[in-house]
N, C-alpha and C positions, 0 to 999 in steps of 0.2 A: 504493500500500500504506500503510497505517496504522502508523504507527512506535508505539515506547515508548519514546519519546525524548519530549523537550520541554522547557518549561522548569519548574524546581519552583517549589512554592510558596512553600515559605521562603525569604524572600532574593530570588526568580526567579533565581535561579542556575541557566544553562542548560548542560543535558549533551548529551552527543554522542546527536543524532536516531540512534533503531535500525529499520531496516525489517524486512520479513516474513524467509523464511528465508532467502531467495538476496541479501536486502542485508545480512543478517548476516553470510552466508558472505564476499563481498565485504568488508566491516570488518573481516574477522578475528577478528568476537567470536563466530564457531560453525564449529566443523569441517564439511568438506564432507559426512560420512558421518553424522554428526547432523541435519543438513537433510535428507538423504533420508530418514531416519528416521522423523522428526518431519513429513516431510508430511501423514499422515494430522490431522495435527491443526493446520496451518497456521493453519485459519478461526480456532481455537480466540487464536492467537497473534495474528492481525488485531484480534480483539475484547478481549483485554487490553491491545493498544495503543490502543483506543479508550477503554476504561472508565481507562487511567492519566491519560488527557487529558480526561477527566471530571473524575476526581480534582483533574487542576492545576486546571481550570478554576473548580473549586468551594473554591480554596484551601486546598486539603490537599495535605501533601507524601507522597512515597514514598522509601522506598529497596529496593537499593542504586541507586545512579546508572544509567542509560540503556547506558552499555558495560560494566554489572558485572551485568546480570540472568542472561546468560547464559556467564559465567563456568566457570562447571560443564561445560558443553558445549566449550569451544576445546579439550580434547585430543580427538583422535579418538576413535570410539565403540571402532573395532578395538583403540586403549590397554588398553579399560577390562579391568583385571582385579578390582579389588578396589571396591563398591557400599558407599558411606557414606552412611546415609540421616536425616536432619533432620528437622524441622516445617516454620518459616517463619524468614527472618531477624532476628537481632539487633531488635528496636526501637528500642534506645539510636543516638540522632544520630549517624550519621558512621561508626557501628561494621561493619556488612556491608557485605561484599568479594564477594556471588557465590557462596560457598562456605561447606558449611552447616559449624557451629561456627567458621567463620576469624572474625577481625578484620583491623582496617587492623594494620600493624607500628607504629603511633605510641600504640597505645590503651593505659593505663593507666589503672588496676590492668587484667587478664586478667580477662573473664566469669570464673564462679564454674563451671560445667559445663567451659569452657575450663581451665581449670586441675584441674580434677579428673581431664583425660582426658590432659593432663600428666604428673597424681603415678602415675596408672597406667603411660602408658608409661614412665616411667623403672625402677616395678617390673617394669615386664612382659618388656622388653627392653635393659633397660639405656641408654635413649637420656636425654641428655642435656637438658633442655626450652631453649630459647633463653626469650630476654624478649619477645618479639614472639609476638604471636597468628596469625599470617600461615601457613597451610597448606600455600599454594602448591606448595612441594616436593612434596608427597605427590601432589600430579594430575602431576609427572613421573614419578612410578612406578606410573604406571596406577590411582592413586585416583581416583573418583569421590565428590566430597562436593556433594550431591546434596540441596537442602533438597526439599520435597514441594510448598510453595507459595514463591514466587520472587519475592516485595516484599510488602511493607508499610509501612502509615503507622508516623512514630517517633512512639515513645510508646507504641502500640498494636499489641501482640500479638496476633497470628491477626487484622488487620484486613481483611486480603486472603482470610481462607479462603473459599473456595466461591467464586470469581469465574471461575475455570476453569483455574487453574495446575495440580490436581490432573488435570487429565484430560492436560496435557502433559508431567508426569514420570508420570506411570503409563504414555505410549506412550512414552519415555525407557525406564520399566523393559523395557518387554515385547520393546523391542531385544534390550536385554542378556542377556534370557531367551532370545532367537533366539538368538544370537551360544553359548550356553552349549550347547544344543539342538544345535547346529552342529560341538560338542568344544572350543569356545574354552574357557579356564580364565579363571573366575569364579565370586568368593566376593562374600560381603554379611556386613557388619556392621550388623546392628542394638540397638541403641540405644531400649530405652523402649517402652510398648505402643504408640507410634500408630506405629512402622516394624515393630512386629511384626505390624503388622494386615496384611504384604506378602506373610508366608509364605506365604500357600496360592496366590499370584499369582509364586513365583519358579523355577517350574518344575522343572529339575535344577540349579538354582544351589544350591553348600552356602553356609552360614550358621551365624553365630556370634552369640550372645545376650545381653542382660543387662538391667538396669533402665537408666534412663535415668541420666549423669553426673551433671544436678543434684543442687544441694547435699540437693534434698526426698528425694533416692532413693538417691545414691550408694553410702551407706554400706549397703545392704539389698543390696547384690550386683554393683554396680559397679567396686570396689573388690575385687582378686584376682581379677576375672574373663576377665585375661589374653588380650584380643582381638587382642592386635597376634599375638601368637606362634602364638594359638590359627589365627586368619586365615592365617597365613604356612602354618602345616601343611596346612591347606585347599590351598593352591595347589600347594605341593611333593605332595601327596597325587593333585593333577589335571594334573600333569607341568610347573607353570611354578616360575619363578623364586619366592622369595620375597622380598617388598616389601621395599625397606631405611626406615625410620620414623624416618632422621634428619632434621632439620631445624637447617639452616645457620642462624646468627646474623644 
């Protein structure tokens, strides 16, 4: 099998080799229920580990590292109650973890989206922001932050688009669209017209809306558009729990 592992090119700083789904499963960086998921598009996942070994090989780097592309995937699919949808990772060096808006916990100052989605939750819900950009917490309460395409060159925004990441969280979505179809309770947060281009594609999933957090949009309707509480109602409304949106220091 073809990993997406190797070594990068800056530095050749080598990350932990990743094989197809069932070596993923084995590492620990994908739940077993997302590999079954995602088979239909396994090839899909053989052939971005070939084109990121292109990439080294042509002296360009990618991120996130090799055990952080699938990141989004280590909780179980069965977790997922609440769908956070992305573009592509951070471009800035160092800075994607895996999970769309997160940062490493050491990155200062906080992205500019990243903090605005911050000043909201503290309006929205009263939560507190820690100084770390680090998400993690929220995929133990069945968030999914879910970028659309899953690496890129740093420096270079959307340099991965079209390569075929899109075609493996769109069967990623169409899970969770089963799973909803099924009475599982599942909501979607989206975030800016290219997660809203998902609507017509989310079946009976509900959903809550708004412009995109950057600084170019936020202020046009991100800001008071109360998703964390809005979301929560979504799920008590579909009989589960509602998410708790703190995040530990």
């Amino acid at each position: 099998m073809v990993g997406l592992g190797g070594p990068r090119a800056r530095g050749r700083t080598r990350v932990p080799a990743v094989g197809a789904l069932s070596g993923l499963v084995e590492k620990g960086l994908m739940a077993a229920d997302w590999a079954a998921a995602l088979a239909p598009v396994e090839d899909r996942v053989e052939a971005l580990g070939r084109f990121l070994r292109e990439e080294v090989a042509a002296g360009r780097a990618w991120q996130p590292t090799g055990d952080r592309i699938f990141r989004a995937f280590q909780r179980p699919l069965a977790d997922v109650r609440v769908l956070v949808v992305g573009q592509d990772p951070y471009p800035n060096p160092a800075h994607p973890i895996g999970l769309c808006f997160a940062v490493e916990r050491s990155v200062r100052p906080l992205p500019p989206s990243l903090r605005n989605i911050y000043q909201e939750l503290a309006d929205d819900v009263g939560v507190v922001p820690p100084a770390h950009g680090d998400l993690g917490a929220w995929t133990d309460q069945g968030v999914m932050l879910l970028n659309r395409v899953l690496t890129v060159r740093p420096g270079e925004p959307g340099s991965h688009r079209g390569q075929g990441w899109e075609h493996v969280t769109a069967c990623a979505i169409q899970a969770l669209v089963r799973r909803a179809e099924a009475g599982a309770p599942v909501a979607a947060i989206l975030w800016g017209k290219d997660a809203q281009t998902l609507k017509p594609h989310l079946g009976p999933i509900p959903w809550v809306e708004s412009v995109h957090p950057s600084p170019l949009s936020a202020h046009r309707g991100f800001f008071g558009s109360r998703p964390f509480s809005r979301v929560n109602q979504l799920l008590v409304d579909l009989g589960a729990e509602p998410v708790d949106w703190t995040l530990p220091d």
